[in-house]
C-alpha positions as CSV (number, residue, x, y, z in Angstrom):
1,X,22.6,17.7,9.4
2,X,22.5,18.7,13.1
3,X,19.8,17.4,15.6
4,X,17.4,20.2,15.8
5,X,17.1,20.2,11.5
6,X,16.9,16.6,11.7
7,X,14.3,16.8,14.3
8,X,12.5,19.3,12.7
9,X,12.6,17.2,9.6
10,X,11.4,13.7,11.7
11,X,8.6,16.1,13.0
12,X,7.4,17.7,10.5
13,X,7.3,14.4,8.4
14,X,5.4,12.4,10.9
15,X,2.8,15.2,11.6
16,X,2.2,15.6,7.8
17,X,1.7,11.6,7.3
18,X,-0.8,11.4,9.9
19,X,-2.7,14.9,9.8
20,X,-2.3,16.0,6.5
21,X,-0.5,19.4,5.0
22,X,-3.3,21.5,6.2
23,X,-3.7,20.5,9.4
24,X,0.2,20.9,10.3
25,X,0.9,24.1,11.4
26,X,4.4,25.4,12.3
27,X,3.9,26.1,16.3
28,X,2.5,22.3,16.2
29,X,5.9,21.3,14.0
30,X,7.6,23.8,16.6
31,X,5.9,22.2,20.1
32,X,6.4,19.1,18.8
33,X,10.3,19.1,18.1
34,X,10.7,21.5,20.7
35,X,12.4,24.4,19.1
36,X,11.9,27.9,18.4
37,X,10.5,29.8,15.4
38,X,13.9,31.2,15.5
39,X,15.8,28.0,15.5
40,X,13.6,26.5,12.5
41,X,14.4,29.5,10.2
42,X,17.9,29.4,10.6
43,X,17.7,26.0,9.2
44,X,14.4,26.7,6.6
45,X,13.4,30.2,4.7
46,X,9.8,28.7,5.4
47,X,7.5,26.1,5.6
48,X,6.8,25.2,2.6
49,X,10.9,24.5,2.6
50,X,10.4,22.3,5.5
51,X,7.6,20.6,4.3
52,X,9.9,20.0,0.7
53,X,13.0,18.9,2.9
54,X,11.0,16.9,4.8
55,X,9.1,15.0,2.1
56,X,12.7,14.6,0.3
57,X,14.3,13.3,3.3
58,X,11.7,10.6,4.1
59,X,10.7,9.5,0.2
60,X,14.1,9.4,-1.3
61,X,15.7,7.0,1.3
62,X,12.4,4.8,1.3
63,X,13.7,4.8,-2.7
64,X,17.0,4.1,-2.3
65,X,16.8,1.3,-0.1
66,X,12.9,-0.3,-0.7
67,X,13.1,0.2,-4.3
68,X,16.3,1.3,-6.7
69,X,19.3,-0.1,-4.8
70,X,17.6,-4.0,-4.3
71,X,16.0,-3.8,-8.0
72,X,19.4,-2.0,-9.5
73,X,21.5,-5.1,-7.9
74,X,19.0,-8.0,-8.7
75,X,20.0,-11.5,-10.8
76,X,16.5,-12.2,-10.6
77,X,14.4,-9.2,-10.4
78,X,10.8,-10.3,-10.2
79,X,11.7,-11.8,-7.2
80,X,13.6,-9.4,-5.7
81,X,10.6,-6.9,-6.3
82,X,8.2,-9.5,-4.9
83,X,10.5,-9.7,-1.7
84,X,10.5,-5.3,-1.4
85,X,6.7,-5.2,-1.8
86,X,6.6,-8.3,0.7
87,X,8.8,-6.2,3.1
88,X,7.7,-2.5,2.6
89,X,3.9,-4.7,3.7
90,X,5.5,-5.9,6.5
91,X,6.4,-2.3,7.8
92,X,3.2,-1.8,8.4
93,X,3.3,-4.8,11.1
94,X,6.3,-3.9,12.5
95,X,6.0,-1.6,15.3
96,X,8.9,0.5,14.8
97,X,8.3,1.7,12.0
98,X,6.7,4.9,11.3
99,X,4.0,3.5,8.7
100,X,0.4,2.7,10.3
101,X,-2.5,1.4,8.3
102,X,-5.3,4.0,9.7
103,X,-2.8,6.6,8.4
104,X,-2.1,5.5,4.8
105,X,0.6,5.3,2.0
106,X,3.1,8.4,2.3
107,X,2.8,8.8,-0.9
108,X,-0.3,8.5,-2.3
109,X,-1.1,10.7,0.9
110,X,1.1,13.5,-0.3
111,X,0.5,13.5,-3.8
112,X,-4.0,13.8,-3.1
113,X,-3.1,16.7,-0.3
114,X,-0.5,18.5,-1.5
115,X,0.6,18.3,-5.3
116,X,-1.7,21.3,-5.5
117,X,-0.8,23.4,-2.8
118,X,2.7,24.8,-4.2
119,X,4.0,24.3,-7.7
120,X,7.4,22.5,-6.0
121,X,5.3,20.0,-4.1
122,X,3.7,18.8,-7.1
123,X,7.1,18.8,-9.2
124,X,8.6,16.9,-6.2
125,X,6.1,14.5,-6.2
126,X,5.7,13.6,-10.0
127,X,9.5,13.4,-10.0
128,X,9.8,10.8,-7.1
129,X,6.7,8.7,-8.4
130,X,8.0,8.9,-12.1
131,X,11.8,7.3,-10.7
132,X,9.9,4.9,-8.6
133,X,7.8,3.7,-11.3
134,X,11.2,3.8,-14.0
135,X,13.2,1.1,-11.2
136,X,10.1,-1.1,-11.2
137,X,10.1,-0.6,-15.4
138,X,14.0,-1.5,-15.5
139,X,13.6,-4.6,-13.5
140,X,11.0,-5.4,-15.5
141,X,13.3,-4.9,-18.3
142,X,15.7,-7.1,-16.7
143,X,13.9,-10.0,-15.9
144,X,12.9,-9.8,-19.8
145,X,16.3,-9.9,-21.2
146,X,17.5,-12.7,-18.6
147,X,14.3,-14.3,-19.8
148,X,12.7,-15.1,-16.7
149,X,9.4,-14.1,-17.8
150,X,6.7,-16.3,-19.1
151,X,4.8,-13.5,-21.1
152,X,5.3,-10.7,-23.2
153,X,4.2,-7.5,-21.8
154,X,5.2,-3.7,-21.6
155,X,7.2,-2.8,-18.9
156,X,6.0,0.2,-18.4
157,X,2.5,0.0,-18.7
158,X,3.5,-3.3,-16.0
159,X,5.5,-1.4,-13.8
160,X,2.1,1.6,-13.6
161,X,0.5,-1.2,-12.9
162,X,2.7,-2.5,-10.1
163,X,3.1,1.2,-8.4
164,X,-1.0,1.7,-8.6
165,X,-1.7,-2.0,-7.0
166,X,0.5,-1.5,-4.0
167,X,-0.7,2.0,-3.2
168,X,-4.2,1.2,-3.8
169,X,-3.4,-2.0,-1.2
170,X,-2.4,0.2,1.0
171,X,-5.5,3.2,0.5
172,X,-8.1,0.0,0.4
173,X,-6.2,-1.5,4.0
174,X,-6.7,2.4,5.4
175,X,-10.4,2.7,4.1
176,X,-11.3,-0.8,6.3
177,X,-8.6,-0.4,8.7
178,X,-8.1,-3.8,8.3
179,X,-4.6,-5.2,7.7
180,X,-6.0,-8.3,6.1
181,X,-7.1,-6.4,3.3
182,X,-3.5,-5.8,2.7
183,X,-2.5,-8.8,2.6
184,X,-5.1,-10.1,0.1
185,X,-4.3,-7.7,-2.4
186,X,-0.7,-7.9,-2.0
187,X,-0.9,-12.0,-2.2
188,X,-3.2,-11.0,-4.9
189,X,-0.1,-8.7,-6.9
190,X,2.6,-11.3,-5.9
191,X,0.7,-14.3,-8.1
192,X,0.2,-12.2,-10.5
193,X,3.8,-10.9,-10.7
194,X,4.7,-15.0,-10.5
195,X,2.6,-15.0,-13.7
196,X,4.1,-12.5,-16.0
């Protein structure tokens, strides 16, 4: 990937987390990035392609490396999933990173604006959440067949569970703007992983 698509692709990305599908436009993705209309469609037929690369870009790595490859790897995967949703929290303190509490849960954020503005955006984003939700549901799995659980439960149903309790952390810390709210509900989550 060369710097102007990868630019366009860190642009386009941020604008959407914080403003929201609508309110990007492409001469504020274009300004932004500084590039040319021309530029971006010799990388991208459009924006809606932008917006897809972009959103595949960002999600799958967070994935990857928050989610499948930590879980996939795990002797003891309760507490390896406690540790990701411990760190993917702490991104949210840590100043480098692109997440901010006023502006949400990438996710969640996408799938509320945009799953039904195009028909790919909304297969994008059920395909990510379902793969997301099917590494929780292996670990779960896992830690079931190892035998390090203390209860007998669904993994599935759990892992829904899991997936809708850290977003809705996330969307309740973004309602109050209050980072302490996030914490709560993710000490909350972590005992009651401990639990299961």
């Amino acid at each position: 990937m060369n710097k102007i698509e990868q630019s366009l692709i860190d642009v386009t990305f941020e604008l959407l987390y914080k403003n929201g599908y609508c309110a990007t436009n492409l001469n504020d993705i274009l300004k932004t990035a500084q590039t040319t209309k021309g530029a971006m469609y010799y990388h991208f037929a459009s924006k809606k392609e932008l917006v897809l690369a972009s959103m595949e870009f960002y999600l799958e790595k967070m994935l990857q490396y928050h989610w499948v490859e930590p879980l996939q790897n795990s002797k003891e995967p309760i507490e390896t999933l406690i540790e990701q949703i411990i760190r993917y929290k702490e991104m949210y303190y840590d100043e480098e990173s692109f997440l901010e509490i006023k502006h949400g849960y990438p996710l969640s954020n996408f799938i509320l604006d945009m799953s039904d503005k195009e028909e790919v955006f909304f297969e994008y984003l059920e395909d990510i959440s379902t793969r997301w939700t099917e590494a929780i549901e292996q670990a779960l799995r896992q830690a079931q067949k190892n035998r390090q659980t203390h209860t007998t439960f669904e993994a599935k149903e759990q892992a829904l569970f899991i997936m809708g309790s850290i977003g809705g952390a996330i969307t309740m810390a973004k309602v109050t703007n209050d980072k302490k709210v996030l914490d709560t509900s993710i000490n909350v989550l972590i005992t009651y992983l401990k639990a299961l």
